[in-house]
N, CA, C and O of each residue as an XYZ file, in Angstrom:
364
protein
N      96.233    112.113     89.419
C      96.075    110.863     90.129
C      94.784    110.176     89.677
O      93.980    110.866     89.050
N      94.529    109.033     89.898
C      93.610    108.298     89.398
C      92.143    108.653     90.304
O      92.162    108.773     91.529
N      90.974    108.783     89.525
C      89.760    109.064     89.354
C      89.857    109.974     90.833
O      89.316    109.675     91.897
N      90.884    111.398     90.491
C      90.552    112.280     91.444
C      91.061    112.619     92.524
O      91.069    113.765     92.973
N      91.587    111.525     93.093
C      93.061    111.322     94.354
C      93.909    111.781     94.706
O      94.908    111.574     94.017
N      94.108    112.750     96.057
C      95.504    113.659     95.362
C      95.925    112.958     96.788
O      95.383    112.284     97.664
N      97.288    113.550     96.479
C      97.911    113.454     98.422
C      97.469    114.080     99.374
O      97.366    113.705    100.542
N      97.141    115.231     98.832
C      96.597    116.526     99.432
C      95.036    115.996     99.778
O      94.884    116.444    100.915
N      93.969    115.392     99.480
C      93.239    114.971     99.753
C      93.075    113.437    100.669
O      92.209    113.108    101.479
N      94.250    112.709    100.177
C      94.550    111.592    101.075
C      94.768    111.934    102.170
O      94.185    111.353    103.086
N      95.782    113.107    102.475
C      96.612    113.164    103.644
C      95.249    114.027    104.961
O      95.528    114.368    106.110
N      94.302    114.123    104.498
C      93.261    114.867    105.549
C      91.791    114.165    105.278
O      90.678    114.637    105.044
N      92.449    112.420    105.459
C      91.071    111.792    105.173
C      90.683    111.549    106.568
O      89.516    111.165    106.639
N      91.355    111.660    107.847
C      90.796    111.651    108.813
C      90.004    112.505    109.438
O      89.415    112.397    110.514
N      90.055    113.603    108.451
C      88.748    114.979    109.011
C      87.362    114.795    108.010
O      86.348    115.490    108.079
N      87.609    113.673    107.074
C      86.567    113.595    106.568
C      85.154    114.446    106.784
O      84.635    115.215    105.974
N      84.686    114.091    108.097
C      83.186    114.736    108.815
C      83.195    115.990    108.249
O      82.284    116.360    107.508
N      84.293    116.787    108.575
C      84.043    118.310    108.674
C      84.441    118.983    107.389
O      84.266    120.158    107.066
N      85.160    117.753    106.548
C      85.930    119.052    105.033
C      85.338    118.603    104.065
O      85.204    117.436    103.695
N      84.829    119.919    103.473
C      84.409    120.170    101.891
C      85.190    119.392    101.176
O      84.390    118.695    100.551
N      85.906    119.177    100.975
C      86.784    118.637     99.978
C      85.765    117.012     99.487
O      85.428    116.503     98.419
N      85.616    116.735    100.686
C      84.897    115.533    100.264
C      82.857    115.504     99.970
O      82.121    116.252    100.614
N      82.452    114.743     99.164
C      81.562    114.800     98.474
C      80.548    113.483    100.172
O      80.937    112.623    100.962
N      79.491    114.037     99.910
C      78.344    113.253    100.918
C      78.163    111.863    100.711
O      77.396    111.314    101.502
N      78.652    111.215     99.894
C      78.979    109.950     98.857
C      80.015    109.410     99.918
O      79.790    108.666    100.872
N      81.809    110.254     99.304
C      82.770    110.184     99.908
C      82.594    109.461    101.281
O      82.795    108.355    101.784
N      81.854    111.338    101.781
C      82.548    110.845    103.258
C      81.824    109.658    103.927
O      82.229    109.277    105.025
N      80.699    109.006    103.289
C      79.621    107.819    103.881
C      80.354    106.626    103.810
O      80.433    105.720    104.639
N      81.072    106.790    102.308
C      82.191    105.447    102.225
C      83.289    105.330    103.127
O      83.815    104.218    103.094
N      83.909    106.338    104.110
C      84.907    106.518    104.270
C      84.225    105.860    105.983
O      84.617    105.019    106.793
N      83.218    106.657    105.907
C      82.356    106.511    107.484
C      82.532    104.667    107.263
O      83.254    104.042    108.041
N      81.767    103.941    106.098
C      81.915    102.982    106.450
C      82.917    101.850    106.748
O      82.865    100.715    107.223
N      84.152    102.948    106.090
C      85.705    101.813    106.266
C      86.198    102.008    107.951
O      86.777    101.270    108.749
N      85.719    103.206    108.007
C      86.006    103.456    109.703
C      85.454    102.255    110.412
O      86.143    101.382    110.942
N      83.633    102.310    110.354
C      82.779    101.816    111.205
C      83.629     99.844    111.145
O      84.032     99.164    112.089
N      83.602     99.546    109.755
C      83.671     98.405    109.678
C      85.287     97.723    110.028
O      85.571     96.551    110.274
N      86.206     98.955    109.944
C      87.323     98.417    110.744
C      87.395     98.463    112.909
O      88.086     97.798    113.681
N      86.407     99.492    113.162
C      86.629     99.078    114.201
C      85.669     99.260    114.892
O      85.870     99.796    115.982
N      84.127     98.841    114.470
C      83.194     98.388    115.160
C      81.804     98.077    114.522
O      80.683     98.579    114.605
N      82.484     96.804    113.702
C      81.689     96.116    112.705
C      80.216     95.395    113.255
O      79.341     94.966    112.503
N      80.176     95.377    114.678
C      79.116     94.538    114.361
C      77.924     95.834    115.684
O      77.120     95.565    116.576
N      78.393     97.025    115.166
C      77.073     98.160    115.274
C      76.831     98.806    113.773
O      76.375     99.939    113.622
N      77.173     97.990    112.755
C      76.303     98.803    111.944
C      75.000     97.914    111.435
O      74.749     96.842    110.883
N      74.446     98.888    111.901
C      72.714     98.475    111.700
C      72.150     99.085    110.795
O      72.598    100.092    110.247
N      70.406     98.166    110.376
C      69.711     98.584    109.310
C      69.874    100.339    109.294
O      70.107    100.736    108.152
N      69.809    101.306    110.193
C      69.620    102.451    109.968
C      70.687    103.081    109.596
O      70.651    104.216    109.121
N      71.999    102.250    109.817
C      73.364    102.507    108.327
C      73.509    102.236    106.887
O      74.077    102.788    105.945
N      72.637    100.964    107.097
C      72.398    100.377    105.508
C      71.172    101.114    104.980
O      70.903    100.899    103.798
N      70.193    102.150    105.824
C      69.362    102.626    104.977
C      69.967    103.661    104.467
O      69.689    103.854    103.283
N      70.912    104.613    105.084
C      71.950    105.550    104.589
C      72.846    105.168    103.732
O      73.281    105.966    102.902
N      73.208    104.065    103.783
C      73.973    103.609    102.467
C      73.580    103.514    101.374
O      74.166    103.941    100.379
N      72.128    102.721    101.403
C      71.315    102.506    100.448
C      70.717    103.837     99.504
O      70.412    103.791     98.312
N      70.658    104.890    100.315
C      70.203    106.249    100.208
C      71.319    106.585     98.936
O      70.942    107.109     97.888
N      72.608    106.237     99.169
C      73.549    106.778     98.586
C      74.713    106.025     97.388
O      75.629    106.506     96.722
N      74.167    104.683     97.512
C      74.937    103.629     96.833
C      73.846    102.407     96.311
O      72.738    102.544     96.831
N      73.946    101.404     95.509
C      73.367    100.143     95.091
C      74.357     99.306     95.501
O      75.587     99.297     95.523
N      73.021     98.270     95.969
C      73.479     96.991     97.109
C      74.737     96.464     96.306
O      75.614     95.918     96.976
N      74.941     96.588     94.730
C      76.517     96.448     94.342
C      77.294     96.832     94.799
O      78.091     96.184     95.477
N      77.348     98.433     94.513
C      78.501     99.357     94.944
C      78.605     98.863     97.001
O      79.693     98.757     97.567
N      77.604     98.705     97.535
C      78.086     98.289     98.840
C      78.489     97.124     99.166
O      79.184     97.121    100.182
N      78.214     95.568     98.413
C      78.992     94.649     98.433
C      80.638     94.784     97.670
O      81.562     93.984     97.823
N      80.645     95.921     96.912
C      81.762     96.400     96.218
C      83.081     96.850     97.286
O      84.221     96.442     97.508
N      82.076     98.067     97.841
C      82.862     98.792     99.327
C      83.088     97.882    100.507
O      83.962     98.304    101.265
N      82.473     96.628    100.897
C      82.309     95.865    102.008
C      84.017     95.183    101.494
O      85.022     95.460    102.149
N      84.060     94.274    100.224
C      85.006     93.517     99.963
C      86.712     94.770    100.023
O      87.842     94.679    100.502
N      86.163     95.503     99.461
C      87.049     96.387     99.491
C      87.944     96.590    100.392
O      89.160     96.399    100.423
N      86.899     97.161    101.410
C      87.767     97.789    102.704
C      87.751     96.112    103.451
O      88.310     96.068    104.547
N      87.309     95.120    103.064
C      87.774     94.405    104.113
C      89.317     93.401    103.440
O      90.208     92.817    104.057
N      89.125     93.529    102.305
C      90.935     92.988    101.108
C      91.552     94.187    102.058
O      92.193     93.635    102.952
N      91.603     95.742    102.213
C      92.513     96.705    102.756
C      92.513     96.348    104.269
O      93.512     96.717    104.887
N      91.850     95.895    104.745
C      91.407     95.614    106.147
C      93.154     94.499    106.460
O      94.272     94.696    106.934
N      92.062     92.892    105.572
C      92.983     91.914    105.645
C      94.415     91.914    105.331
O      95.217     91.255    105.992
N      94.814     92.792    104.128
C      96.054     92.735    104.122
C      97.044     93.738    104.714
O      98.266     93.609    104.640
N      96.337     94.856    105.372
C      96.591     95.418    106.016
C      97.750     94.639    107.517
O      98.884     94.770    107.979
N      96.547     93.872    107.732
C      97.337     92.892    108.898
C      98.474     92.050    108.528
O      99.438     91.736    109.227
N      98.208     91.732    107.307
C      99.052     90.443    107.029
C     100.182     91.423    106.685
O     101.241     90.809    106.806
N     100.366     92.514    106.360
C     101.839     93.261    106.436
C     102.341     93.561    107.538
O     103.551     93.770    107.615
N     101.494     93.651    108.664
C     101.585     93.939    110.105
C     102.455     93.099    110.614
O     103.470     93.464    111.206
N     102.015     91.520    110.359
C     102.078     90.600    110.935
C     103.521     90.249    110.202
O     104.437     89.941    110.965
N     103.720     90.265    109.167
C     104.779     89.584    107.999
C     105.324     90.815    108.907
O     105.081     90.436    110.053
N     105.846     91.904    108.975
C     106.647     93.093    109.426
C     106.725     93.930    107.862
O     107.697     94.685    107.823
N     105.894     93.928    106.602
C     106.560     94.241    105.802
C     105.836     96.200    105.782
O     104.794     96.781    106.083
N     107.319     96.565    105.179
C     107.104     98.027    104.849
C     105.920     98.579    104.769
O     105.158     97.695    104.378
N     105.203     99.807    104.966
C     104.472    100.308    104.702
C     105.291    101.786    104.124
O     106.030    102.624    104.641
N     104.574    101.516    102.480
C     105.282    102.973    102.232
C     104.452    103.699    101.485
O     104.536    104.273    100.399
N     103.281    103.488    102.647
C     102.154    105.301    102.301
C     101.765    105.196    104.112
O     100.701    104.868    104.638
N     102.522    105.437    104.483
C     101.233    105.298    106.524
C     100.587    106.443    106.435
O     100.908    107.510    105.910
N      99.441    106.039    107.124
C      98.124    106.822    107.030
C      99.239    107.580    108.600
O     100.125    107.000    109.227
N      98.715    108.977    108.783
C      99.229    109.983    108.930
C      97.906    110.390    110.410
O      96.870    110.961    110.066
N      98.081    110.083    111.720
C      97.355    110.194    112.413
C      97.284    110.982    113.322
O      97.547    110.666    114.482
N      96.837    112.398    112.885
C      97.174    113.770    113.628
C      95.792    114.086    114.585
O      95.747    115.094    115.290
């Protein structure tokens, strides 16, 4: 799979916090698609100094657009009714 991706790693991205599998990098990016889908306006300087710790203000305007294109069109399939054919898996 591309740069590393398996299913097997997709399918247990909601334990992120607690599994090895993922790298301290990983799971900060993953922390921030969480934070910024559903409670965007508590992340504060003392998130962006952890980010900063771990990424360049690129790579985080990189990750911001990112998860918020997955964010936005996320809805707009919601909204259109159209298929989803990977659902995130919420155990």
């Amino acid at each position: 799979m591309q740069q590393g991706l398996t299913e097997e790693l997709y399918s247990h991205v909601h334990e992120y916090k607690d599994s090895p599998e993922y790298s301290g990098q990983e799971r900060l990016a993953i922390e921030f698609a969480e934070r910024f889908a559903t409670e965007h306006r508590d992340l504060d300087a003392d998130f962006f100094t952890k980010l900063r710790d771990q990424f360049s203000d690129i790579e985080i305007v990189e990750l911001a657009t990112t998860i918020a294109f997955c964010l936005g069109i996320g809805r707009v399939y919601t909204v259109l009714g159209i298929a989803n054919e990977c659902p995130v898996r919420m155990e």
